[in-house]
C-alpha positions in Angstrom: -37.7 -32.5 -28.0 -38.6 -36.4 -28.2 -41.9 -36.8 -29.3 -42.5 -40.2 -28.0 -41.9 -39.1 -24.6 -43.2 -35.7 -24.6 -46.2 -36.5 -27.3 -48.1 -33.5 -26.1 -45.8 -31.3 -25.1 -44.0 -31.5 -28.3 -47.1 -29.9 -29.7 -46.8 -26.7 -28.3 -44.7 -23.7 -29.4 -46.6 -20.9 -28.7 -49.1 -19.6 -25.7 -52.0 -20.0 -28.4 -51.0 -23.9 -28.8 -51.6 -24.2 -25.3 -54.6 -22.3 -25.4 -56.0 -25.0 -28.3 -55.7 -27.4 -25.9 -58.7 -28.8 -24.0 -59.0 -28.7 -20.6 -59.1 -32.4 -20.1 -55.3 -32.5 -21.3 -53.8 -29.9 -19.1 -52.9 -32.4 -16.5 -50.9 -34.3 -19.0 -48.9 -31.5 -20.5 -48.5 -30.4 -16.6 -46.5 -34.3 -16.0 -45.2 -34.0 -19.4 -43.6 -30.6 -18.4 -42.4 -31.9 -15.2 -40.5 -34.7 -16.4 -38.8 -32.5 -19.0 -37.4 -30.7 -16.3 -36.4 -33.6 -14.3 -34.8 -35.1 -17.1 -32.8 -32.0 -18.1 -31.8 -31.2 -14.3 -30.8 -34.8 -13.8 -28.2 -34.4 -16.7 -27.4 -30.6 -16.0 -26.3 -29.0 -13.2 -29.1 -26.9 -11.1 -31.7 -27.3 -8.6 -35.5 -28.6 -8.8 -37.6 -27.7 -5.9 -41.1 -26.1 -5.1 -41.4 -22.8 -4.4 -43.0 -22.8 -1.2 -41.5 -22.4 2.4 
């Protein structure tokens, strides 16, 4: 994983690094989570959508 663009998410391996994390950085692994998807579907075939009807 890049670090530079991911420098949170690059952090976290395991539920309990997650759980390490304080609660004012959640939204920022949430975007940095996001765009790693993006990225990866943008390159690789599949679909990115919500969930919800």
């Amino acid at each position: 994983m890049e670090n530079n663009k991911y420098p949170l998410l690059s952090t976290i391996e395991y539920p309990s690094d997650l759980r390490r994390l304080h609660i004012d950085q959640l939204p920022q692994v949430c975007d940095e989570l996001r765009q790693k998807i993006i990225d990866e579907v943008s390159v690789n075939p599949g679909h990115f959508a919500s969930s919800w009807s």
